[in-house]
N, C-alpha and C positions, 0 to 999 in steps of 0.2 A: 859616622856623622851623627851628631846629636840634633834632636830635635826642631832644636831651634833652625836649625842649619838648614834641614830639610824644606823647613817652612818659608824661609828665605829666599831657597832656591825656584821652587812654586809660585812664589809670588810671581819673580823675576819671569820666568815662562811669558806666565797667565798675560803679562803686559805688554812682552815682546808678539805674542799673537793678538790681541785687540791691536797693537799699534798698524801692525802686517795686513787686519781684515778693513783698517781702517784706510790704509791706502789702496788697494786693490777694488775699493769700493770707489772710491773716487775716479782710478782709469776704468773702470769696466762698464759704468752709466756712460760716458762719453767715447770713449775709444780715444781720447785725446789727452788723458792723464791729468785734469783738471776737475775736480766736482761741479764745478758752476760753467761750463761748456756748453754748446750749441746741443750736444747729447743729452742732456736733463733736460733743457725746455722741453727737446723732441718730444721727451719722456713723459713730459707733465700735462702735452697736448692729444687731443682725440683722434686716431684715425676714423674718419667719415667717409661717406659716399657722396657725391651733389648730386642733381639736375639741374639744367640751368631751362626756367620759366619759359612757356613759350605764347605766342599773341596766335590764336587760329579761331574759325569759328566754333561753335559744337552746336548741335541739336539736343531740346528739350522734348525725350521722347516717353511715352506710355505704352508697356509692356504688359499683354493679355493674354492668355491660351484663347484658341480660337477655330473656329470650324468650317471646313471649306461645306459652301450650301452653293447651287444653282441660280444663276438669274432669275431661270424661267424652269418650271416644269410642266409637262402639258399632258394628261391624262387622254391619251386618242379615242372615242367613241363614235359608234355611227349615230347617222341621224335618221336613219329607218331600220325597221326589222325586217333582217333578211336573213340571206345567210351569207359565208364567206366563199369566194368564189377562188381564189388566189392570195398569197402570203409574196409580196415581193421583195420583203428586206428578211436580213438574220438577224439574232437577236445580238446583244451588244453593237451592232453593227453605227456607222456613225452616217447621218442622213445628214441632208441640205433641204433648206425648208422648197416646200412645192413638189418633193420627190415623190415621188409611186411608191406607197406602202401596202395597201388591200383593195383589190377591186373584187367588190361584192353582186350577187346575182341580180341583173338591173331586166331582166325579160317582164314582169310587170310593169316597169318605170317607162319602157321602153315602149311598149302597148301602149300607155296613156297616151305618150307624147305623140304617137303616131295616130292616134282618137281625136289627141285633140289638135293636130296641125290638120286632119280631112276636117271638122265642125269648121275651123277657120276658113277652107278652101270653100265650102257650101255656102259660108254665110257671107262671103264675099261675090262669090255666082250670085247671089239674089239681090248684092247691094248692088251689084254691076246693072243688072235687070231694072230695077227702081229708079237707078243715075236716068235710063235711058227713058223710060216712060215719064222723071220729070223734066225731061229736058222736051219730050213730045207734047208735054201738056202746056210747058211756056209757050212752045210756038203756035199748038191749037187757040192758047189764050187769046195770045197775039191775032189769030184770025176769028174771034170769037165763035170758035166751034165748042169749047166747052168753058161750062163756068169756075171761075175764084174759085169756088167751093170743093170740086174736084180737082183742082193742082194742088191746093190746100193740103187735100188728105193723102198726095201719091209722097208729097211733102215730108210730113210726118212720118209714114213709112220708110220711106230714104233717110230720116235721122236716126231712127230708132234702128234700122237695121246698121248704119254707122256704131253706133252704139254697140251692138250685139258684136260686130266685126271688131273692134275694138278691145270687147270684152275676152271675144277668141285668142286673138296677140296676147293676152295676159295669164291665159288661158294655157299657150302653148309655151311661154317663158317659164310656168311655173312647172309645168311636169321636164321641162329641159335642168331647173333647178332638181326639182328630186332624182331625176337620171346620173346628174354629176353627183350627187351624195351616193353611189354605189362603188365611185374611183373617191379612196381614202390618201390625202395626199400629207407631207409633214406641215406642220404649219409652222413650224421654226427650224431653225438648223442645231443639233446637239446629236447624242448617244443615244440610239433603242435601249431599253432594256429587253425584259421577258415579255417575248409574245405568247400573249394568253388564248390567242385560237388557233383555230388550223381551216386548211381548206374543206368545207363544207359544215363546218360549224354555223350555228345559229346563234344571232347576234341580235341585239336590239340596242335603243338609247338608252335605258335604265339599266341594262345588262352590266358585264366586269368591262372594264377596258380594254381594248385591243391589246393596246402598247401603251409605255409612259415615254416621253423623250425629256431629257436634261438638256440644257443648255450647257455647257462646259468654255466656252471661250466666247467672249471672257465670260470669268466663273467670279463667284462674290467670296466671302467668306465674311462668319459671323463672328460678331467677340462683344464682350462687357467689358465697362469700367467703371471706376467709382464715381459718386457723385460729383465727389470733391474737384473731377479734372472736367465740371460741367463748362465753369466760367472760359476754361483754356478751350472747349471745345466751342464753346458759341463764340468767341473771339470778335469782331468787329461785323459779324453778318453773316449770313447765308455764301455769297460769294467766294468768301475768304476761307468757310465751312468746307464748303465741297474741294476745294484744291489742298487738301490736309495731304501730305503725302504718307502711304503706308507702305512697311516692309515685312515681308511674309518669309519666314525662314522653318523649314522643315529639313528634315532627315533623308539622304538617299537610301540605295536599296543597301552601301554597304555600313550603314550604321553613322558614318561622318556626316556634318552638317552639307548641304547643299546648297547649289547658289541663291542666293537670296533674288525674291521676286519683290518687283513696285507696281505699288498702283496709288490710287486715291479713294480717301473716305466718298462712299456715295450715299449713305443714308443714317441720320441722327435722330432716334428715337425722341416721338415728341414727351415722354413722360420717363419718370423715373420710377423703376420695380421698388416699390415702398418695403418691400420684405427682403429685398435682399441691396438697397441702395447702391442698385447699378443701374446703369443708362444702355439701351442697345444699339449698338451699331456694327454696319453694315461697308465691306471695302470689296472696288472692282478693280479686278487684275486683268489683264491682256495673259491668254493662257495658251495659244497655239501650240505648244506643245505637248500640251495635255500634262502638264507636269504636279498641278491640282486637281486632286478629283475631289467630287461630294461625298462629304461624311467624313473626310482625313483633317483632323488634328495637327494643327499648326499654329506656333508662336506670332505671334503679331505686334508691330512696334509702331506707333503711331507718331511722328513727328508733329508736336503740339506748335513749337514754333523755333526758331533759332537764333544762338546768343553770335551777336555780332564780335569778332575780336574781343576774346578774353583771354585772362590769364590760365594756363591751363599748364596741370602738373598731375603726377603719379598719386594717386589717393592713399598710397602707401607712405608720402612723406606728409601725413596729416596728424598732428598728434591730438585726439579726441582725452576730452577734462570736458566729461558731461555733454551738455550740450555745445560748450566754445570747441572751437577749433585753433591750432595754431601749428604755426612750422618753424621751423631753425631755419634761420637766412643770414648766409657765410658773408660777410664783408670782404672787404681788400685787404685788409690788417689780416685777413685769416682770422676772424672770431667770430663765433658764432650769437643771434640776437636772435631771442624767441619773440614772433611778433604772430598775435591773433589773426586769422582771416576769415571771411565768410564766404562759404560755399553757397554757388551758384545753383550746381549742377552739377551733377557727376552719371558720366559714361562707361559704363566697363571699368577698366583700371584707371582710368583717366578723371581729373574733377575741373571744373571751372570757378577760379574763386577771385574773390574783388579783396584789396590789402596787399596784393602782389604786382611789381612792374614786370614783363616782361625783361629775359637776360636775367634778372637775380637768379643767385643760387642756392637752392635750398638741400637740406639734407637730409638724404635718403636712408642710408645704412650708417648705425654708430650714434643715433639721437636718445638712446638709451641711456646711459650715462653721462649725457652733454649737460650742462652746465650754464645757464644765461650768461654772455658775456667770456666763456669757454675758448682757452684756445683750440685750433684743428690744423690737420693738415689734410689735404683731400689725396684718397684712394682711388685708383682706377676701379670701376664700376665691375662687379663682376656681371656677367653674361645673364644671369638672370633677374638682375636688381632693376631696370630703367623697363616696366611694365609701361612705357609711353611713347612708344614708336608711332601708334597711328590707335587712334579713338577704335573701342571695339563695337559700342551701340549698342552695347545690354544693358545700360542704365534706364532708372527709371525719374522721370519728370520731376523738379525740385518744384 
């Protein structure tokens, strides 16, 4: 076979195989043997993920590191110098206010008071005596056996010694006060710490302190914010101030979060730290459990105020272009429309935004390569894509 011949025959191949890749492209897009089939649109549309919008409240809340402090702490001191006589609590031990903590050596205390209850009993024997000679001197008057002049002066003496007996009752209340300063009682309810004496140790009022007691239930905890969340914190008044509610979220012992504790803001620093533009505040928690103690480190979230029925969707179907936001919102015709929205507010995975109806459906997974005006056809959601089952509260205040 000459040349030519070959060349011929090549040709003829080369055309019977384009014409062969040409139909097998046509059945193999559709499965139905047609190139322009219901199988090329498929083709030519996006598999995506939805949510469909939902109307619920959310809270606008402010997120701080924070530290558990005490109510009250109460440094215990005697109010004389003596010495200690007895130790009746242990140390960490937890007291109730008014309980028996040290009774100190009262035997002087003890002496005065009995000093000065006999001075009372004497100086009431002489006012009794006076009572009686003026009451002899009215009636002598009355028979003029003695004059004005001398009832006058038994008079006098009968007041002055009222006086004196008067002065004794004041006399005996105050050494009954320094006797009870030798029993040392709690003066609030909380935790002892370190007792610093022992039995027959010497004590005074400038001395170290007995004991310290914390207040632990309820217990407070401290935290900063910025300046900026002043105006959300002054809100409409004082009233409205103190009912802030707060959530205190720490660590158990085995490393997993623990249940979250509420309470309410109770104190709004009247000034703001100029060096470091934060404001301090103060929240009290109901703590019977003892589950806060002082000096532990705890996240704190402050509910500033809350948005009534919004729209609210996964922050993950947000597509951020600077500062705009916008989402792919699936029509009925199955196509996709890129429409702007403005965030509210956003919680954990969760956001709150206005430009959205409740029911639409936006798109979650597959907005990567969408297109304004794109067709879709919607995927079932795989297990970990819809981060919007229930608001998680670690957002921070818009």
């Amino acid at each position: 076979m000459n040349t030519r011949a070959r060349l011929g025959w090549t040709v003829a191949v080369v055309a019977v195989l384009a014409a062969g890749a040409w139909w097998w492209q046509g059945r193999g897009g559709s499965g139905e043997g047609t190139p322009g089939g219901k199988g090329a649109n498929a083709a030519r549309s996006q598999a995506v993920t939805v949510f469909t919008v939902r109307q619920q409240d959310m809270p606008v809340q402010a997120e701080a590191a924070g530290t558990v402090v005490p109510l009250n702490t109460v440094e215990v001191r005697p109010q004389v110098s003596t010495t200690v006589r007895s130790v009746a609590i242990q140390e960490g031990q937890f007291v109730r206010q008014g309980e028996l903590l040290f009774t100190l050596d009262d035997r002087s205390d003890q002496a005065n008071l009995e000093k000065a209850r006999a001075t009372l009993l004497r100086d009431q024997a002489t006012l009794a005596d006076l009572e009686r000679q003026w009451r002899r001197n009215q009636e002598l008057l009355a028979q003029n056996f003695v004059s004005q002049g001398a009832l006058d002066s038994v008079q006098a003496q009968r007041d002055a010694q009222l006086a004196l007996v008067a002065s004794d009752k004041a006399a005996v209340r105050a050494a009954e006060v320094s006797l009870g300063y030798n029993t040392v009682r709690a003066p609030l309810s909380g935790r002892a710490g370190a007792i610093a004496v022992h039995p027959g140790s010497l004590v005074s009022p400038t001395g170290e302190a007995l004991v310290t007691i914390s207040q632990i239930d309820p217990i407070g905890v401290s935290f900063t914010l910025p300046e900026a969340q002043l105006p959300a914190l002054l809100g409409e008044g004082p009233a409205q101030r103190q009912a802030l509610p707060v959530t205190v979220l720490r660590k158990a012992a085995d490393g997993r979060m623990a249940e979250p504790l509420t309470g309410q803001l109770s104190f709004l620093d009247n000034t703001v730290d100029s060096t470091s533009g934060t404001i301090k505040l103060k929240a009290r928690l109901s703590n019977p459990a003892q589950a806060l103690w002082p000096g532990q480190y705890v996240t704190v979230r402050l509910t500033l105020r809350t948005l009534k029925d919004v729209a609210v969707l996964p922050q993950a179907a947000l597509i951020i272009k600077g500062e705009a936001r916008e989402v792919y919102v699936v029509g009925a015709d199955q196509k996709a429309t890129l429409r702007p929205v403005t965030v509210l507010n956003n919680d954990g995975a969760l956001a709150a935004v206005s430009g959205l109806k409740p029911g639409e459906q936006v798109v979650m997974e597959g907005k990567e390569n969408l297109r304004p005006g794109g067709s879709v056809h919607v995927m079932p959601a795989t297990p970990a894509a819809p981060a919007a089952s229930a608001p998680s509260g670690a957002g921070a205040g818009a």
